[in-house]
N, C-alpha and C positions, 0 to 999 in steps of 0.2 A: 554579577551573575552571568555564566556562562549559556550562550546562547545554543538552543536546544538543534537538534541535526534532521533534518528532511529525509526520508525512504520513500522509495516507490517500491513495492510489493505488486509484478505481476503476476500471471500464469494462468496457462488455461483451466478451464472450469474443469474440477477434479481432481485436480493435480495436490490440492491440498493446501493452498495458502491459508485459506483463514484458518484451520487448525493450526496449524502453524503459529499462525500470530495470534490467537486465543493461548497457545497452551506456551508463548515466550510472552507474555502478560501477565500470565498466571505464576510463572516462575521466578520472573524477578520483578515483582510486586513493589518492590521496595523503589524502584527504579523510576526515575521519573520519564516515562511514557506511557503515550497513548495511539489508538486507531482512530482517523479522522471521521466523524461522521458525516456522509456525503448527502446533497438533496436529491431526489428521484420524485419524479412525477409516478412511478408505478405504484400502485395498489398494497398495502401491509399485507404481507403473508402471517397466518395465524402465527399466534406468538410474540409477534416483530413488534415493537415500542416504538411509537416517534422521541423524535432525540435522543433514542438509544442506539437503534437499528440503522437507520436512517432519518431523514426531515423529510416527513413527508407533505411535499405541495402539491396545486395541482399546476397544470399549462401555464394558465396566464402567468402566474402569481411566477415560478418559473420564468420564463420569459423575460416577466417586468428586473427581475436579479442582474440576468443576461447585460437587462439593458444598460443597471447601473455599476457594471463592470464589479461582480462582487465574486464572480468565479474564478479561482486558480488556473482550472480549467472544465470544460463540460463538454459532452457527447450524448448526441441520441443513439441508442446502444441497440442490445438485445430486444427484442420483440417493440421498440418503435418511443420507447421510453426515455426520458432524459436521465441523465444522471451529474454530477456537477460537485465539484470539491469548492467550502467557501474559503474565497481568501483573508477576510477579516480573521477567522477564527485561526486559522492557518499561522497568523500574524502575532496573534497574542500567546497561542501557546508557546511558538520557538522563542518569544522575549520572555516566556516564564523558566525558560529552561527548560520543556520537555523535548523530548524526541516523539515527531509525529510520522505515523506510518501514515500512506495513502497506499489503500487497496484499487488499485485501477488498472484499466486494459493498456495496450500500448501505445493507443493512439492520445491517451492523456496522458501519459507518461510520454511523451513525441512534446506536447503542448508543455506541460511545465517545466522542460531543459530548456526550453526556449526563453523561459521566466525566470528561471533559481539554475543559473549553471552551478551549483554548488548540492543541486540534491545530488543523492546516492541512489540507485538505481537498484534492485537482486529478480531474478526472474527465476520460478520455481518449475522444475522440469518432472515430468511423471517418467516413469524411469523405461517405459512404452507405452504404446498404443492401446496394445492389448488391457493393459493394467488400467490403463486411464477409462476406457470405455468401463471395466470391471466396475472399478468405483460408479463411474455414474449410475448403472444398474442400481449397485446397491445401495444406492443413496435413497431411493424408490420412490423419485420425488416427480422424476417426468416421465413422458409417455417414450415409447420407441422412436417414435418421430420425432421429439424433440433432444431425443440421447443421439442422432443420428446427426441433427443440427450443431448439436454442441460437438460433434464431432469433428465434421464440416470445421467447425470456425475454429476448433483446439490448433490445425495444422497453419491457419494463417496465422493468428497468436506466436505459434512456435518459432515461426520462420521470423520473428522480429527481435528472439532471445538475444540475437550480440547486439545489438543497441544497449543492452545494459549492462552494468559496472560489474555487476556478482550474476553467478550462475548456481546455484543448487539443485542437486535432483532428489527427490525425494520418494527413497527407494525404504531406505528402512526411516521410521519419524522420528526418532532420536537421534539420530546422526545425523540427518536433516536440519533438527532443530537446535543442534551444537552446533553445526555453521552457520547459522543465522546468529546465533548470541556470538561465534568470535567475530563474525564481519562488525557487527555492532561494537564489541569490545574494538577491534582497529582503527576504527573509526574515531573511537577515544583518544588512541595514540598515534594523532597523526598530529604533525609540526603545528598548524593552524588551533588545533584545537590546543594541546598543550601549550602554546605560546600563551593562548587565550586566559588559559586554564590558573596558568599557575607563573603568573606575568612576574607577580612580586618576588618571588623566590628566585626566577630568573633572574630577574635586574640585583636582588639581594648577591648571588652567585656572582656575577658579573661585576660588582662595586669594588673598587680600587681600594 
């Protein structure tokens, strides 16, 4: 069995990743991947599922994880909250053969090249400023003051985009979400993977 490919998925708040990676989920269903669910100490927003959404702990229990080195990586983030990718799980799926997305900022995405120099990197760009403040508006989920903060933090976010391997800007979302399915299809065909892939055929090829 071929071993499944690591993504890091960043971009600032509004720009549109998780859509993104919800609706190339939804598309090729058949495919064998998945979104990593990370743990966070903050609070379930209506709706949100533990082990679906996130794992929701609390501090300690957190912390005690920290302590037995079970994180990928982890950052206390937005509003004072940890958040943390597990590595156990991280572990089992790539030896099942999935391909796992990790939706995280860039400073965990800094921490796991340090760990997997072999993830793959794509950072999603809003196609302005203007556009990206729009969105947040109309998402009608935070106050001015905090659409102001995510503002604030979208330009430090931005300024870290060439650290990663892929760039997309996501101006129209179909077009957007066709360069995320071919980076992912290249990814298939690159030397490592097809050597991987399809060993026997080659050495069949190759027999005198």
């Amino acid at each position: 069995m071929s071993q499944g490919n690591l993504y890091i998925l960043s971009a600032p708040s509004g720009a549109g990743k998780s859509s993104l990676i919800a609706a190339l989920l939804e598309k090729d269903m058949a495919k064998k991947m998945m979104v990593s669910v990370s743990h966070t100490t903050r609070q379930p927003r209506p709706g949100e599922e533990n082990g679906v959404h996130y794992h929701f702990v609390d501090v300690a229990e957190f912390e005690l994880l920290i302590d037995q080195g079970a994180f990928l990586e982890y950052a206390k983030v937005f509003g004072g909250n940890y958040y943390g990718t597990s590595l156990p799980a991280i572990e089992k799926n790539l030896a099942a053969g999935i391909d796992v997305f990790l939706d995280i900022d860039w400073q965990g995405a800094q921490q796991i090249r340090e760990k997997v120099p072999s993830v793959k990197s794509i950072f999603i760009l809003p196609p302005s400023l203007a556009e990206l403040e729009r969105r947040l508006i109309g998402r009608g989920q935070d106050s001015s003051d905090v659409i102001a903060e995510r503002m604030s933090k979208a330009m430090d976010e931005i300024s870290h985009y060439n650290e990663y391997d892929y760039v997309i800007v996501n101006d129209n979302f179909e077009q957007a979400l066709a360069d995320l399915q071919s980076i992912l299809r290249a990814e298939k065909l690159t030397l490592g993977y097809q050597d991987s892939q399809n060993r026997a055929l080659i050495q069949e090829l190759l027999a005198k």
